[in-house]
ZADO-1210 file (C-alpha; in nm, 4 decimals, padded with zeros to 6 digits):
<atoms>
<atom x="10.2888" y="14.0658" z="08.9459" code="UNK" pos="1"/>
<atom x="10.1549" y="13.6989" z="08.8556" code="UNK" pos="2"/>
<atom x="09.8421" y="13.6007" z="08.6916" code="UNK" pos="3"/>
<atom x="09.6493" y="13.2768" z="08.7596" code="UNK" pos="4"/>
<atom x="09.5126" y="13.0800" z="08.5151" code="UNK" pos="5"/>
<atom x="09.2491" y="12.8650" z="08.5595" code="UNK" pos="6"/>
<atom x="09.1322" y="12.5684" z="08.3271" code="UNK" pos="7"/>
<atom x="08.8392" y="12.4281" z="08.2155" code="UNK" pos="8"/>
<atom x="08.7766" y="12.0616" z="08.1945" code="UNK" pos="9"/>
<atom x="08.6200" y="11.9000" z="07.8597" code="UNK" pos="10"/>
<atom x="08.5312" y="11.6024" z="07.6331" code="UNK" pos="11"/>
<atom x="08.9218" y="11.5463" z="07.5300" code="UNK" pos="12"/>
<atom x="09.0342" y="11.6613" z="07.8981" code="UNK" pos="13"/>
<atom x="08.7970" y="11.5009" z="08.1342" code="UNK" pos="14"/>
<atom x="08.8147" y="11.5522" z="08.5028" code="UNK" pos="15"/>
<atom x="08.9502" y="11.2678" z="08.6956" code="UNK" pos="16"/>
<atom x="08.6412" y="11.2850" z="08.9335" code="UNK" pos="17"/>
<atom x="08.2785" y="11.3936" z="08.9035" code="UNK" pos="18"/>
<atom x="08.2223" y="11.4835" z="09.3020" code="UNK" pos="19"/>
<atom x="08.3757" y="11.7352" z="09.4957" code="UNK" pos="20"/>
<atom x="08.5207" y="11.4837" z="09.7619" code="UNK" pos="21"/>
<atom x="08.6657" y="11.3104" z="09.5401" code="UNK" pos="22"/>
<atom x="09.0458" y="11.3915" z="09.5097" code="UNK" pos="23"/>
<atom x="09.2292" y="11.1904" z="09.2142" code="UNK" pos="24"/>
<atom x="09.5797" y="11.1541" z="09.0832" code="UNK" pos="25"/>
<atom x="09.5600" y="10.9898" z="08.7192" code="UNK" pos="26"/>
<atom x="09.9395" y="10.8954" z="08.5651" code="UNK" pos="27"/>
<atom x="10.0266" y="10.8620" z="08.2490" code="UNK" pos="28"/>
<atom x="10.0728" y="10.4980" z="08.2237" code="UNK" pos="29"/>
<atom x="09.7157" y="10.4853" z="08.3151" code="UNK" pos="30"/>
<atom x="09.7254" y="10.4033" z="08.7328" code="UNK" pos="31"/>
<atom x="09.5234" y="10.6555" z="08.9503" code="UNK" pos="32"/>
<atom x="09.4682" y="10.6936" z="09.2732" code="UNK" pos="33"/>
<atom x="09.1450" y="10.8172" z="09.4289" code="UNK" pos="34"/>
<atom x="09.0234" y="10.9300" z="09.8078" code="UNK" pos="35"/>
<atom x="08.7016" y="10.9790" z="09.8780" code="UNK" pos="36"/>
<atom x="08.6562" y="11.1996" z="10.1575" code="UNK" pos="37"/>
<atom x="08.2388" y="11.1341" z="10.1708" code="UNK" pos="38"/>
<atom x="08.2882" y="10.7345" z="10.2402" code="UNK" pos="39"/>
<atom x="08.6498" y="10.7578" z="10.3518" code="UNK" pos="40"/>
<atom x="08.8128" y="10.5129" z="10.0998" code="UNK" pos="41"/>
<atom x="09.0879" y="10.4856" z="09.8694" code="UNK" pos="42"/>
<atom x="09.1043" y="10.3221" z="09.5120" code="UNK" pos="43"/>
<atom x="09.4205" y="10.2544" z="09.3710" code="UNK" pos="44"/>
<atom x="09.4239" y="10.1285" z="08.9984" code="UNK" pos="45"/>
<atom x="09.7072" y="09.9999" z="08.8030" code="UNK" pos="46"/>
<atom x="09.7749" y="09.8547" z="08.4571" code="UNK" pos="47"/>
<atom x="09.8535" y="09.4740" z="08.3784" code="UNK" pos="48"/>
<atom x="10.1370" y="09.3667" z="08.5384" code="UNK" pos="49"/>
<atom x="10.1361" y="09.6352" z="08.8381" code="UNK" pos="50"/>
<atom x="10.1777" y="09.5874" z="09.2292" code="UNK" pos="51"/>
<atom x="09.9594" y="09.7508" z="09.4990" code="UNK" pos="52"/>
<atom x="10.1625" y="09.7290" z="09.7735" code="UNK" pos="53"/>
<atom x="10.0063" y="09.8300" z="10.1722" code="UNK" pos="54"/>
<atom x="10.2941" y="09.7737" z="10.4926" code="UNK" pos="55"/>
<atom x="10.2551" y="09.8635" z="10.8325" code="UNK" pos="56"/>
<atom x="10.4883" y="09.7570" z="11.0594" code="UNK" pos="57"/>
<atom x="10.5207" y="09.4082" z="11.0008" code="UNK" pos="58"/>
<atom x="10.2248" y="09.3415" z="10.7846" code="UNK" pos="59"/>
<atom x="10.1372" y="09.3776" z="10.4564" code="UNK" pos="60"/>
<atom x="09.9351" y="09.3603" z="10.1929" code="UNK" pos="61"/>
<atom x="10.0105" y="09.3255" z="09.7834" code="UNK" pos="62"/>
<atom x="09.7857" y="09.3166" z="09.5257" code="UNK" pos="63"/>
<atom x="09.9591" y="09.1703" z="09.1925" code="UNK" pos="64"/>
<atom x="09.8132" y="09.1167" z="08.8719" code="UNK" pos="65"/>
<atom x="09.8641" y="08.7278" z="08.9526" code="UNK" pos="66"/>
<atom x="09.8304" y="08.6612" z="09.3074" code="UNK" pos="67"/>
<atom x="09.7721" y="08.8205" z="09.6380" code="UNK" pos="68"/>
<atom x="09.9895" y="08.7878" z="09.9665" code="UNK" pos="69"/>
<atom x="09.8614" y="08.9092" z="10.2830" code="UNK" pos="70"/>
<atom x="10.1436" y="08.8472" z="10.5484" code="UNK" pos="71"/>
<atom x="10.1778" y="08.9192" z="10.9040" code="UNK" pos="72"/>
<atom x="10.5460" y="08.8248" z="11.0538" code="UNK" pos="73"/>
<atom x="10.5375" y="08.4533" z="10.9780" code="UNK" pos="74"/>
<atom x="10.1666" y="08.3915" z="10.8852" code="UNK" pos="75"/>
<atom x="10.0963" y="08.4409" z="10.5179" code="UNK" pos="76"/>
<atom x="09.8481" y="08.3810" z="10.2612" code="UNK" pos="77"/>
<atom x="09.8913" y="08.3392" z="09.9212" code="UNK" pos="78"/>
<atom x="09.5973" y="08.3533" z="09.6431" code="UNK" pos="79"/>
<atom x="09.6491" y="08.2773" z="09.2857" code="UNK" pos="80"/>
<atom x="09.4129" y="08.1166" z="09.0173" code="UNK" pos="81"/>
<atom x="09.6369" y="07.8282" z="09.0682" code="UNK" pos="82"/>
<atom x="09.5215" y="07.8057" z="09.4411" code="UNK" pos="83"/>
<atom x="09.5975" y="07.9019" z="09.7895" code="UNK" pos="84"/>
<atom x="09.8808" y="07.8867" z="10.0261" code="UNK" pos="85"/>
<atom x="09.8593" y="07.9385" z="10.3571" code="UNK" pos="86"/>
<atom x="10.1884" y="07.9472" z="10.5963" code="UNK" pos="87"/>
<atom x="10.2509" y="08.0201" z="10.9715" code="UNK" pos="88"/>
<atom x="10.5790" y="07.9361" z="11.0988" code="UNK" pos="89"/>
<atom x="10.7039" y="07.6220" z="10.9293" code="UNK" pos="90"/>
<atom x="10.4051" y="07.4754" z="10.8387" code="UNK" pos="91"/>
<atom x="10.2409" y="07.5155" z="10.5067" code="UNK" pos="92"/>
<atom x="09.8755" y="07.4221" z="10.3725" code="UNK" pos="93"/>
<atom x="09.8475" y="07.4526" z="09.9890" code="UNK" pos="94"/>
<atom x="09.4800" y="07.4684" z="09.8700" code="UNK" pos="95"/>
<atom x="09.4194" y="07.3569" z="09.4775" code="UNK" pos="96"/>
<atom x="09.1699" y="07.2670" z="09.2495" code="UNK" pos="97"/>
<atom x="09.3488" y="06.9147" z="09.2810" code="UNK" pos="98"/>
<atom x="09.3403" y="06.8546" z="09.6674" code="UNK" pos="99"/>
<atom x="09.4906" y="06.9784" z="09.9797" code="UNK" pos="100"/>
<atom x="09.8804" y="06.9173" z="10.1338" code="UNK" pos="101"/>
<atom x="10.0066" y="06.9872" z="10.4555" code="UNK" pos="102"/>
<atom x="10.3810" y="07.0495" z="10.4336" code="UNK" pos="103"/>
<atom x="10.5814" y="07.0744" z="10.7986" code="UNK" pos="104"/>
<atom x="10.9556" y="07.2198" z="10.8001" code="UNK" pos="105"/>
<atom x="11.2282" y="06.9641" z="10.8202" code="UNK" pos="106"/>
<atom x="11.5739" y="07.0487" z="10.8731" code="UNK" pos="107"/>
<atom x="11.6230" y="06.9677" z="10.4881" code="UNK" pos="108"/>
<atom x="11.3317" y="07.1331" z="10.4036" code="UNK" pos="109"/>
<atom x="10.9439" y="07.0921" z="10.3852" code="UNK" pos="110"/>
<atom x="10.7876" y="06.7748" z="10.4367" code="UNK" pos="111"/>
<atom x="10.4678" y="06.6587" z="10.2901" code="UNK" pos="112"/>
<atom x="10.2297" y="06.4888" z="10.5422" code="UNK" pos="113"/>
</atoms>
C-alpha cells in the first residue's frame, strides 16, 4: 500500500501561480513557463542570454535577448536596438537610426541602391 503526500506552499516555497487556471513550470535556472487557461495565453520567461523559439511549418518566430526574427520562407524581419532588417527574396531594406538602404541580390552578392 502507498501513501500520498501532499505539500503545502509557503514564504520560502512560493507557488508558481496565485489562480487556479494558471498552470506553471518554473526551472531552476530561473525560465518558466505559464498557460493561462481563463485568457488562453502563454508566457514564456527566460534569463539573459536565452532564446524563445515558436516554428510552424515554415515560419517562425525567436525571441533573443538581442534581436527578434520573425521569418516566413524567404520574408524576414529582423529587430535589434541597432535597427531593422527587413528581407523577401533577394532584396533587403535595413532600417537605422542613421538612414535607410535598399540592398538587391547580385550574382556576387548584395548590391546597395
Amino acid at each position: 500500500m502507498g501513501y500520498v503526500l501532499g505539500s503545502i506552499y509557503r514564504a520560502s516555497f512560493p507557488a508558481p501561480a496565485s489562480s487556479a487556471d494558471v498552470s506553471t513550470t518554473v526551472y531552476g535556472d530561473g525560465a518558466s513557463v505559464s498557460y493561462d487557461r481563463a485568457a488562453h495565453a502563454y508566457s514564456i520567461d527566460v534569463p539573459g542570454g536565452g532564446t524563445v523559439k515558436a516554428t510552424a511549418g515554415d515560419a517562425y518566430a525567436e525571441v533573443a535577448s538581442e534581436k527578434v526574427t520573425l521569418a516566413v520562407g524567404s520574408s524576414k524581419i529582423e529587430v535589434s536596438s541597432s535597427g531593422i532588417v527587413l528581407t523577401c527574396g533577394g532584396t533587403a531594406l535595413n532600417l537605422s537610426s542613421g538612414g535607410a538602404t535598399l540592398a538587391a541580390a547580385s550574382a556576387s552578392g548584395f548590391e546597395n541602391h
